[in-house]
N, C-alpha and C positions, 0 to 999 in steps of 0.2 A: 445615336445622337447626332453625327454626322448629318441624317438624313431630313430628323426635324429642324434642325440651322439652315438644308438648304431650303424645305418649306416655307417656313419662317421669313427667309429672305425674299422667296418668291412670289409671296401673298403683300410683302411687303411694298413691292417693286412696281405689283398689278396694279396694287389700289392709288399710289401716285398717279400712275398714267392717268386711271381711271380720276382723279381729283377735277384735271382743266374740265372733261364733261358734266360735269353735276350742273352748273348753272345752266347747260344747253339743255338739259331732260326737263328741269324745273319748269322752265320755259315754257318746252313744247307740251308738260300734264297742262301746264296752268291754259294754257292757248285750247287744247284742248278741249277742257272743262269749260273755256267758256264762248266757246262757237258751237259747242255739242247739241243743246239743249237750246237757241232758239230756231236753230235749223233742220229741230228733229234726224238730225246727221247720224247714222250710225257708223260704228268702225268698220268699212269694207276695205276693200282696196284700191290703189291707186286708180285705175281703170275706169272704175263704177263711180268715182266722184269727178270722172274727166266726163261721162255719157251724162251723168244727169246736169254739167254746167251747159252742155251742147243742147240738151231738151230747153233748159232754162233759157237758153238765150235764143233759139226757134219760136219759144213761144211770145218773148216780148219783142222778136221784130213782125210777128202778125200783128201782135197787140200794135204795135205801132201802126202798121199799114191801116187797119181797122180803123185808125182815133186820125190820120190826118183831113184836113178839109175841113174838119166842120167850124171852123172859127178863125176868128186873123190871129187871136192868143194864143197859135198851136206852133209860134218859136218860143214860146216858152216853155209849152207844156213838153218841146222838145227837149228843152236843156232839161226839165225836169224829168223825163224821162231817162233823157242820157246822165245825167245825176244818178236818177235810180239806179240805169245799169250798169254803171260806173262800180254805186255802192254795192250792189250786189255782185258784180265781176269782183271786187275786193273783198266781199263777205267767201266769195268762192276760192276767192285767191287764200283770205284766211283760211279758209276749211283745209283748202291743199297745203300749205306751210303746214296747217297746224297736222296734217295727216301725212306728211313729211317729218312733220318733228317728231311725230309720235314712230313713224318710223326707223328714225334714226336713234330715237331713244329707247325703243326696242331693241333696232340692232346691237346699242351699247349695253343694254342689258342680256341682253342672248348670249355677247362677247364676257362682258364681268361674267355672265351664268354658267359660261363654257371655260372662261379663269378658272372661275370657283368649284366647276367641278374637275377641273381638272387638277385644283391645289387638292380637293377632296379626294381624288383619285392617288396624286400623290402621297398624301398624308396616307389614306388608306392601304398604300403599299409601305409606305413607313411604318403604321401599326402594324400590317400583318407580318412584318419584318420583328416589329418587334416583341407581337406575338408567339411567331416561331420561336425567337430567341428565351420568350419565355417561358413557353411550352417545353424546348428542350433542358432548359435552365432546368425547371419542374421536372421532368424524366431526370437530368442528372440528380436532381435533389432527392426526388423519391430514391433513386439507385444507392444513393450516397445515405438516405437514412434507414434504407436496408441495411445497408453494411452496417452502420451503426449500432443497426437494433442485434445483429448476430453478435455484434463487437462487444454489446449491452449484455448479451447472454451469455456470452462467454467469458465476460467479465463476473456476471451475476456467481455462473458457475467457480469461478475463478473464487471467488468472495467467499462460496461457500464452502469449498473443498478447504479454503485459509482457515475459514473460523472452525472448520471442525479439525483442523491440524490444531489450532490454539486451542480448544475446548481439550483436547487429547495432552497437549503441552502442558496447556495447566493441572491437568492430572499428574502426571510425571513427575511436575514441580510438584506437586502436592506430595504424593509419594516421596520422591526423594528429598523433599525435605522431611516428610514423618521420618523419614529412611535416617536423614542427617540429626534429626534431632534423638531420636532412637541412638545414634551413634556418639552425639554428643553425652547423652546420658549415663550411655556404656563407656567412654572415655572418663567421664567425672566416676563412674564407679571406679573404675580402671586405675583412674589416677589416683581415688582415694586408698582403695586397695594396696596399688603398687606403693603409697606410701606409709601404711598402717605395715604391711610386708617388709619397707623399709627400716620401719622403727621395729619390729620384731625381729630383722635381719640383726641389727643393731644392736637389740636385746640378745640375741640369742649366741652372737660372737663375744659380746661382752660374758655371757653365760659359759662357751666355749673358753674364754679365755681363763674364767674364774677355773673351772672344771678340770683343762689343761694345769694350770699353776697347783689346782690341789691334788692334778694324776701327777705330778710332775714333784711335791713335797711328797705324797703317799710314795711312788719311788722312792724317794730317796731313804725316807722312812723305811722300806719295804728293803730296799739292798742294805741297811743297816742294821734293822734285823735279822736281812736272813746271814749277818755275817755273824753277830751277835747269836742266831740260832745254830751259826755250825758250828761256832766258836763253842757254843754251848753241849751240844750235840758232839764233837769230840772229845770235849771234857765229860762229858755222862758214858761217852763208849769207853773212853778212859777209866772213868770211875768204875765203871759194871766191868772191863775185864781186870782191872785190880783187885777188886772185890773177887772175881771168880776166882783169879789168879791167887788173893788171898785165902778161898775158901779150896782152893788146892792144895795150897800150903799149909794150912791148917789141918786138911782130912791127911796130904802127906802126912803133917807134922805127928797126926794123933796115927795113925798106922803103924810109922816109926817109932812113934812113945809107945805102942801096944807091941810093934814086934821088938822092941829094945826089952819092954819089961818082959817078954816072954823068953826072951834069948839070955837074960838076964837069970831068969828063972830057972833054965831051961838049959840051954849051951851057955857056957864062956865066952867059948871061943869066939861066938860071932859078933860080938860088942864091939868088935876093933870095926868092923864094917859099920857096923850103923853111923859111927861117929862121923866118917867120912861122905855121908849120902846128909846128916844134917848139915852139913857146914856150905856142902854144893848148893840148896836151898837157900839158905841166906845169900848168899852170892847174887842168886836171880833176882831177890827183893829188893837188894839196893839199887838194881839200877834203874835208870829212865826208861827204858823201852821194854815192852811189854811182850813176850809171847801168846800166842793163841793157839 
């Protein structure tokens, strides 16, 4: 940017200078254009328009020499000559200003032409300036959306290694939640269970307790009989050896009656004995305690 500011400024600067000549070139076309064409004058150079004024004025001082004498009106026909070659040394003199002007108007255009290429040359190193710069801009850029595009790709990759980690994650979730709701379901069994287990625990200590309280009257029941059965049970072993002990006494007693009557029958003598072995007998039947 720098460099077009200084173009800018310097094309600006030329064409000032260049402003005061413009009426000077205008001039010397138009002067030009109109001494051209009755003089059949072509554009040569300097030189060749100074030979052909020398021709031109050779041949009107013959022409003069030629034309004097012949009349007394030949002071006039001088001035009118010298008029002529007045007019024509003026038409000549025009032709040289005007082939002066066009030289100078050239020169100032050769000068603008040598400006203007030289602002063109300028500017054209400012472009290639700023070509380069944008040529290398472009190398960076291209280099820069290389990186990009690998950046792209490895982002791409990046994106897709993600979604198939997600696609995998939502499986898992899917799972463990079949997993959690499977669990949840086993917990409501669980819990309905452990609380059907509760009210049957509940039942069943109430059960226990009724059970206990009837093992616990059947004891007592049970040690009240079996006091009442030994109690019973002594008295029956009681009874059976009284009984025995009665039918001892009685097989004694009838032995005695049968050896008494035979001794009776039989000896005398021996009657004093028997009497003394029935009385020992009674003795044993009165009391409380039993032999066996």
């Amino acid at each position: 940017m720098p460099i077009l500011d200084g173009l800018c400024q310097y094309r600006s600067k030329f064409y000032l200078n260049c402003i005061p000549m413009y009426p000077l070139i205008i001039f010397a076309a138009c002067a030009t254009l109109a001494f051209s064409h009755p003089s059949k004058w072509q554009d040569s150079d300097y030189q060749g328009s100074e030979s052909n004024n020398h021709q031109d004025n050779s041949n009107a001082g013959g022409h003069n020499g030629i034309k004097q004498g012949y009349s007394a009106g030949s002071g006039l026909r001088n001035i009118a000559q010298g008029s002529a070659e007045q007019a024509h040394n003026a038409v000549q003199n025009q032709l040289v200003a005007a082939h002066q002007a066009a030289f100078m108007a050239k020169n100032t255009l050769a000068q603008a032409a040598a400006g203007a290429a030289a602002t063109a040359q300028a500017a054209l190193a400012g472009k290639q300036v700023l070509l380069q710069g944008l040529e290398q801009q472009y190398r960076d850029a291209k280099v820069a959306l290389q990186g990009e595009q690998q950046q792209l790709q490895q982002a791409q990759r990046a994106a897709s290694a993600a979604e198939q980690t997600a696609i995998q994650a939502r499986q898992h979730v899917n799972i463990l939640t079949s997993a959690v709701n499977a669990a949840q379901a086993t917990s409501d069994h669980a819990n309905q269970a452990q609380s059907e287990a509760a009210g049957e625990l509940a039942a069943q200590v109430a059960m226990v307790g009724t059970a206990k309280q009837r093992l616990d009257a059947l004891l007592e029941q049970l040690h009240g009989a079996r006091i009442d059965f030994d109690a019973t049970q002594a008295a029956a072993q009681k009874a059976q050896a009284a009984a025995q002990l009665a039918q001892s006494n009685a097989a004694e007693a009838a032995s005695s009656a049968a050896a008494l009557g035979y001794s009776q029958g039989g000896h005398q003598g021996g009657g004093g004995g028997g009497d003394d072995g029935t009385k020992q007998n009674v003795a044993v039947s009165d009391g409380d305690d039993y032999n066996y």
